[in-house]
C-alpha positions as CSV (number, residue, x, y, z in Angstrom):
1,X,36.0,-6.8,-11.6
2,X,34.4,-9.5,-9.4
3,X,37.5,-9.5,-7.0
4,X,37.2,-5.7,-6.3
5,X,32.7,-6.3,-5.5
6,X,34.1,-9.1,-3.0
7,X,36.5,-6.7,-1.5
8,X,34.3,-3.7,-1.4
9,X,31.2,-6.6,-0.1
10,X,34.5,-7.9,2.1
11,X,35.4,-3.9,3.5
12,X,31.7,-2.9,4.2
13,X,31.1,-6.2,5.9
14,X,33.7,-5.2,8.2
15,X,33.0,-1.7,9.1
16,X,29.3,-2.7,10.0
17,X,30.5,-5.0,12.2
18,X,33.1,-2.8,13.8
19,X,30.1,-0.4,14.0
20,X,28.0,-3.1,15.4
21,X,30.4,-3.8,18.1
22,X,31.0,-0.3,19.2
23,X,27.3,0.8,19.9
24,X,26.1,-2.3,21.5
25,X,24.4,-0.4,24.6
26,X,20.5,-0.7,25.1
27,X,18.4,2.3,23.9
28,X,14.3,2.6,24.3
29,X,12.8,3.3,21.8
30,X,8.9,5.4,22.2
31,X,6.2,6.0,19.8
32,X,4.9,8.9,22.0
33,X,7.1,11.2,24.1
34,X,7.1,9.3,28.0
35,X,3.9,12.4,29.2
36,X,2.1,11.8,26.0
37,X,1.9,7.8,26.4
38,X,1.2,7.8,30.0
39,X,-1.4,10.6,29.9
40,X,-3.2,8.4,26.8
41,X,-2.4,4.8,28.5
42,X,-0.1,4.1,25.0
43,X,3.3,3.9,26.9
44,X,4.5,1.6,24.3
45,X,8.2,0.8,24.4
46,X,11.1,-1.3,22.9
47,X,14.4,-1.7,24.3
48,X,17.0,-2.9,21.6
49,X,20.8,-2.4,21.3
50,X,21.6,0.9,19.5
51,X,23.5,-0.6,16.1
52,X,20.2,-2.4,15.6
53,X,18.0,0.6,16.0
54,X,20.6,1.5,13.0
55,X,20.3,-1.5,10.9
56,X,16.8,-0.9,11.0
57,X,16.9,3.0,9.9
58,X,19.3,2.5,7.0
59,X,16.8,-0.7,5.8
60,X,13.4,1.3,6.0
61,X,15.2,3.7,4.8
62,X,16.6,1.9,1.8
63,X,12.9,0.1,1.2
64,X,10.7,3.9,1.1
65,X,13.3,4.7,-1.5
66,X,13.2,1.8,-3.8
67,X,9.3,2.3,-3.7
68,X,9.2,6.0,-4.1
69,X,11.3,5.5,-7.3
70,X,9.4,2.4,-8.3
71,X,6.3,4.5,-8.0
72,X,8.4,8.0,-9.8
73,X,9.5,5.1,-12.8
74,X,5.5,3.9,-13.3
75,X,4.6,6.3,-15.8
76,X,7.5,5.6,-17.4
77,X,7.3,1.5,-17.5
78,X,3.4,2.1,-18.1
79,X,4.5,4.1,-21.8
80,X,6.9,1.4,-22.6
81,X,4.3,-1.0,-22.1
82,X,1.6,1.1,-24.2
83,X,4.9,1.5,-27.2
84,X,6.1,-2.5,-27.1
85,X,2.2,-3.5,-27.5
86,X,1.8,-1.1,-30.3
87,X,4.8,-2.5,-31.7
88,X,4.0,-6.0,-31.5
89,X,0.3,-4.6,-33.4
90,X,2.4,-3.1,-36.6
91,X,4.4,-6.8,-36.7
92,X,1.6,-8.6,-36.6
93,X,0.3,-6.0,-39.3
94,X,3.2,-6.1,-41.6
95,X,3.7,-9.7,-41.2
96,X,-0.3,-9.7,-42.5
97,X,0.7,-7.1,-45.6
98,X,3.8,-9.2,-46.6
99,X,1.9,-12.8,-46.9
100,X,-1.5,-11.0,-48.6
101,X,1.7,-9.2,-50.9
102,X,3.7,-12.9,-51.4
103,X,0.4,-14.3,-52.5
104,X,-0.5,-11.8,-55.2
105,X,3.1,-12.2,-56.6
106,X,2.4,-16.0,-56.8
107,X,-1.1,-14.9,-58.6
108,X,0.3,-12.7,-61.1
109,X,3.3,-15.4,-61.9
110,X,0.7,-17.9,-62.4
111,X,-2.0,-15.5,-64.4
112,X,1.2,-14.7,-66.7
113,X,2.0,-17.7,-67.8
């Protein structure tokens, strides 16, 4: 099993650098259309190759989704908390139940004889 994750790992390595290697032109990138910005005095502008501008989209993209889910999952983690904390309660309760119980049996041994 590990030798097919290191040649998946190994095959996806190699297509993002093929990719890598066959969009390496220079794109600008704007936050406000090329009017807008110069109309408002904001012509802000990066220049970076084009398989970064990639990278960079499938990342962000990858982090807003591992926090939209972590944020979907937190009723769900909040309710196991709430259920483990009760359970821990009852232990602690039986365990309290069961040595008050062991020590009456030791009683009525000794108050029989």
């Amino acid at each position: 099993m590990t030798f097919l994750r290191y040649l998946f790992l190994g095959i996806l390595a190699l297509c993002l650098v093929v990719l890598a290697l066959a969009n390496r032109s220079l794109v600008s990138l704007r936050i406000l259309p090329e009017d807008m910005g110069t109309m408002l005095g904001l012509d802000l502008s990066v220049t970076m190759p084009l398989f970064l501008v990639i990278f960079l989209a499938m990342g962000i993209g990858l982090l807003v989704g591992f926090v939209w889910e972590w944020l979907r999952e937190h009723k769900h983690r909040a309710e196991a908390r709430s259920e483990r904390a009760e359970k821990e309660k009852l232990q602690k309760q039986l365990a309290r139940t069961q040595a008050k119980s062991d020590k009456d049996d030791v009683l009525a041994l000794l108050g029989d004889a």
